[in-house]
C-alpha positions, -999 to 999 in steps of 0.1 A, spaced: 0 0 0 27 26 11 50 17 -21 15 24 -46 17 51 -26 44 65 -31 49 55 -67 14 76 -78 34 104 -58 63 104 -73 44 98 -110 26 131 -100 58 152 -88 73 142 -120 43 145 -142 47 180 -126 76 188 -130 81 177 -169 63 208 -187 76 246 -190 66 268 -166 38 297 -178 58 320 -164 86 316 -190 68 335 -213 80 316 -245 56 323 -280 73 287 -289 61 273 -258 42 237 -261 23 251 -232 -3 276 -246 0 296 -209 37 303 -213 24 317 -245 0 335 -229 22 352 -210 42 358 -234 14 375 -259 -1 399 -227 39 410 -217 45 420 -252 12 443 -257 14 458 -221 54 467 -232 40 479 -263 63 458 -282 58 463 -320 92 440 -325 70 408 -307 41 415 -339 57 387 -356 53 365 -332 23 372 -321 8 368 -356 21 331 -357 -6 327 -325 -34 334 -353 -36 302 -364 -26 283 -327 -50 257 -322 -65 271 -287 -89 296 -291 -74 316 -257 -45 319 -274 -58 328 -305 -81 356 -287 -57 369 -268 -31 375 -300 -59 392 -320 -61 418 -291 -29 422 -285 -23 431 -322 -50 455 -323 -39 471 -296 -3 474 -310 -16 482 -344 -51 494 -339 -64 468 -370 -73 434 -372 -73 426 -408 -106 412 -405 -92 387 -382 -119 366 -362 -108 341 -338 -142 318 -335 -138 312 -372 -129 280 -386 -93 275 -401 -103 281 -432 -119 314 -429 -92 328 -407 -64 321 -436 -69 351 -453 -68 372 -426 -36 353 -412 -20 360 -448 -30 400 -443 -9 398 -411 17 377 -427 21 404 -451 20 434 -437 49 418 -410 68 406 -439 67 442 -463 68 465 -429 39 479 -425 25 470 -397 4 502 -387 17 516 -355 -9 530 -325 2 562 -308 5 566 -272 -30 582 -269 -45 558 -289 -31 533 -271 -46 542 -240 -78 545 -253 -73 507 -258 -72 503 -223 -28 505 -218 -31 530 -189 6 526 -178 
Protein backbone atom coordinates (compact mmCIF):
# COMPACT_ATOMS: atom_id res chain seq x y z
CA UNK A 1 0.00 0.00 0.00
CA UNK A 2 2.69 2.64 1.15
CA UNK A 3 5.01 1.73 -2.13
CA UNK A 4 1.45 2.37 -4.64
CA UNK A 5 1.68 5.11 -2.64
CA UNK A 6 4.42 6.45 -3.07
CA UNK A 7 4.94 5.52 -6.69
CA UNK A 8 1.45 7.56 -7.82
CA UNK A 9 3.45 10.37 -5.82
CA UNK A 10 6.33 10.44 -7.33
CA UNK A 11 4.40 9.79 -10.98
CA UNK A 12 2.55 13.09 -10.02
CA UNK A 13 5.78 15.16 -8.85
CA UNK A 14 7.30 14.23 -12.03
CA UNK A 15 4.30 14.54 -14.25
CA UNK A 16 4.70 18.01 -12.56
CA UNK A 17 7.58 18.79 -12.98
CA UNK A 18 8.10 17.69 -16.87
CA UNK A 19 6.31 20.77 -18.66
CA UNK A 20 7.65 24.57 -18.96
CA UNK A 21 6.62 26.84 -16.61
CA UNK A 22 3.77 29.68 -17.76
CA UNK A 23 5.75 32.00 -16.39
CA UNK A 24 8.58 31.64 -19.00
CA UNK A 25 6.80 33.53 -21.32
CA UNK A 26 8.01 31.63 -24.48
CA UNK A 27 5.57 32.30 -27.96
CA UNK A 28 7.30 28.72 -28.92
CA UNK A 29 6.15 27.28 -25.85
CA UNK A 30 4.16 23.68 -26.11
CA UNK A 31 2.27 25.14 -23.22
CA UNK A 32 -0.32 27.58 -24.55
CA UNK A 33 0.02 29.56 -20.86
CA UNK A 34 3.71 30.26 -21.27
CA UNK A 35 2.38 31.65 -24.51
CA UNK A 36 0.00 33.54 -22.90
CA UNK A 37 2.18 35.23 -20.96
CA UNK A 38 4.23 35.84 -23.43
CA UNK A 39 1.44 37.51 -25.86
CA UNK A 40 -0.12 39.89 -22.70
CA UNK A 41 3.88 41.00 -21.73
CA UNK A 42 4.51 41.98 -25.22
CA UNK A 43 1.16 44.28 -25.73
CA UNK A 44 1.37 45.77 -22.15
CA UNK A 45 5.37 46.66 -23.16
CA UNK A 46 4.01 47.90 -26.30
CA UNK A 47 6.32 45.76 -28.24
CA UNK A 48 5.85 46.31 -32.02
CA UNK A 49 9.17 44.04 -32.47
CA UNK A 50 6.98 40.78 -30.73
CA UNK A 51 4.15 41.49 -33.88
CA UNK A 52 5.67 38.70 -35.65
CA UNK A 53 5.27 36.52 -33.21
CA UNK A 54 2.29 37.16 -32.10
CA UNK A 55 0.80 36.81 -35.59
CA UNK A 56 2.09 33.07 -35.69
CA UNK A 57 -0.60 32.71 -32.53
CA UNK A 58 -3.41 33.43 -35.26
CA UNK A 59 -3.55 30.19 -36.39
CA UNK A 60 -2.58 28.28 -32.72
CA UNK A 61 -5.00 25.73 -32.20
CA UNK A 62 -6.49 27.11 -28.71
CA UNK A 63 -8.88 29.63 -29.08
CA UNK A 64 -7.41 31.60 -25.66
CA UNK A 65 -4.48 31.88 -27.44
CA UNK A 66 -5.84 32.84 -30.49
CA UNK A 67 -8.13 35.57 -28.68
CA UNK A 68 -5.67 36.95 -26.84
CA UNK A 69 -3.13 37.49 -29.95
CA UNK A 70 -5.87 39.18 -32.04
CA UNK A 71 -6.13 41.81 -29.14
CA UNK A 72 -2.89 42.15 -28.54
CA UNK A 73 -2.32 43.10 -32.25
CA UNK A 74 -5.00 45.48 -32.27
CA UNK A 75 -3.90 47.12 -29.56
CA UNK A 76 -0.34 47.41 -31.01
CA UNK A 77 -1.58 48.23 -34.44
CA UNK A 78 -5.08 49.42 -33.89
CA UNK A 79 -6.41 46.85 -37.04
CA UNK A 80 -7.30 43.37 -37.21
CA UNK A 81 -7.25 42.62 -40.78
CA UNK A 82 -10.58 41.17 -40.46
CA UNK A 83 -9.25 38.68 -38.24
CA UNK A 84 -11.95 36.65 -36.17
CA UNK A 85 -10.81 34.10 -33.81
CA UNK A 86 -14.19 31.78 -33.49
CA UNK A 87 -13.82 31.21 -37.24
CA UNK A 88 -12.88 28.04 -38.60
CA UNK A 89 -9.35 27.55 -40.11
CA UNK A 90 -10.31 28.13 -43.18
CA UNK A 91 -11.88 31.43 -42.92
CA UNK A 92 -9.23 32.81 -40.68
CA UNK A 93 -6.44 32.14 -43.61
CA UNK A 94 -6.92 35.06 -45.26
CA UNK A 95 -6.85 37.16 -42.62
CA UNK A 96 -3.58 35.31 -41.21
CA UNK A 97 -1.97 36.03 -44.80
CA UNK A 98 -2.97 39.96 -44.32
CA UNK A 99 -0.85 39.81 -41.06
CA UNK A 100 1.69 37.66 -42.68
CA UNK A 101 2.15 40.42 -45.13
CA UNK A 102 2.04 43.38 -43.66
CA UNK A 103 4.92 41.83 -40.97
CA UNK A 104 6.84 40.63 -43.90
CA UNK A 105 6.72 44.18 -46.29
CA UNK A 106 6.83 46.50 -42.93
CA UNK A 107 3.94 47.93 -42.45
CA UNK A 108 2.46 47.01 -39.68
CA UNK A 109 0.44 50.23 -38.66
CA UNK A 110 1.69 51.63 -35.45
CA UNK A 111 -0.86 53.00 -32.50
CA UNK A 112 0.17 56.20 -30.80
CA UNK A 113 0.48 56.58 -27.23
CA UNK A 114 -2.97 58.15 -26.90
CA UNK A 115 -4.47 55.81 -28.90
CA UNK A 116 -3.06 53.31 -27.11
CA UNK A 117 -4.57 54.23 -24.00
CA UNK A 118 -7.80 54.49 -25.33
CA UNK A 119 -7.28 50.70 -25.85
CA UNK A 120 -7.19 50.28 -22.26
CA UNK A 121 -2.76 50.51 -21.80
CA UNK A 122 -3.12 53.03 -18.89
CA UNK A 123 0.65 52.62 -17.82
Amino acid sequence: MLTQRAIACGAALLAGSCGPSATEAQFDSANPAARLYAIERAARAGDITAAANIVEQLDSDDPAVRLLAIAALERLTGETYGYLHYNPPHLRRPAIRRWVEAVQSGTLPQTTPTTTKALGNNG
